[in-house]
Residue, then its C-alpha position, 0 to 999 in steps of 0.5 A: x404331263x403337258x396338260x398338267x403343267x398348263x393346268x398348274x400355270x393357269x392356276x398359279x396365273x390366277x392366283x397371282x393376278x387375285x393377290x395383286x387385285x386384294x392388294x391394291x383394293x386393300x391399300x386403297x382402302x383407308x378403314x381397313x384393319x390390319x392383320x395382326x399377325x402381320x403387324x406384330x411380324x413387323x413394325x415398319x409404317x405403311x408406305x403414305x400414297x400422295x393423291x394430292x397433285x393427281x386430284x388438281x385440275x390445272x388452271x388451263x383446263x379449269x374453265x371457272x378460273x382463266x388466268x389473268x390478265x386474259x379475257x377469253x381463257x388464252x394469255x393476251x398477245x401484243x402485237x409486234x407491228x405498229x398500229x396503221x393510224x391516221x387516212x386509210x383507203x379500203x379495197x377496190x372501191x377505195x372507200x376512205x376511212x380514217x382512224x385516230x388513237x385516243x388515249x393512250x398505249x392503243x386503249x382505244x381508236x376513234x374511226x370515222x366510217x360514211x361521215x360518222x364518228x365511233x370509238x372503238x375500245x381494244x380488246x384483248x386477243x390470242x393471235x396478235x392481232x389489233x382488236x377493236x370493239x364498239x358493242x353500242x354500234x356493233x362494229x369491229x375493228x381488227x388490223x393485221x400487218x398486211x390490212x384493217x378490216x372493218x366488221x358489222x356484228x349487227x348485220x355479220x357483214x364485212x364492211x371494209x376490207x383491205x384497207x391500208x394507209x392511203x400514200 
């Protein structure tokens, strides 16, 4: 009797499991021709399925369209601190640099590094951070509420480190 009834139940299972599977695949189906003894039981519509918002990519995860006003694929963050202008000294060694802002809102900085001037244009960050950039010269500004770095992208080298406004 056991055999039997777990015999019956594995079949009823698999029927069940076949009749889902047949559905699905003929919903998804949009060619398909509909039973006509079925539709001429009942005239109701079919349900309409909405793929529309499954197929959207979300703008953040569409690498061919950052959103605006961004650079590198993340919104721009200003800074909360104010820009460190004017005389700095850099670390142990107390090497002078001085940093002058030209034009307005931060667009850019003129420094003066071993005797020799270089502009250096802002660039947009994710961090909140100053960031500023001289492609021609290769040098690269970023300033920090504890201190200023000065880098060398030519030579991947640090310049300048710990730098902070002399008193």
């Amino acid at each position: 009797m056991k055999r039997k009834f777990s015999l019956l139940s594995g079949l009823v299972g698999l029927s069940c499991v076949l009749s889902l599977s047949a559905h699905a695949q003929g919903a998804t189906d949009k060619t398909a021709q509909p039973d006509p003894a079925v539709s001429a039981k009942t005239a109701a519509p079919a349900p309409t399925v909405v793929a529309a918002a499954a197929t959207t990519t979300p703008a953040l995860l569409n690498p061919a369209a950052p959103p605006a006003g961004t650079e590198n694929g993340y919104p721009d963050v200003n800074p909360v601190f104010a820009l460190k202008a004017g005389h700095l000294v850099c670390g142990s060694r107390r090497i002078p640099m001085d940093v002058k802002v030209e034009g307005t809102n931060d667009g850019a900085v003129l420094i003066t590094w071993n005797k020799k001037h270089y502009v250096l244009k802002r660039k947009p960050t994710s961090t909140g951070a100053y960031h500023f950039d001289d492609v021609k010269a290769g040098f690269v500004l970023i300033q920090i509420p504890t201190k200023s770095m000065l880098f060398d992208k030519k030579n991947m080298t640090r310049l300048a480190d710990d730098c902070v406004p002399s008193p």
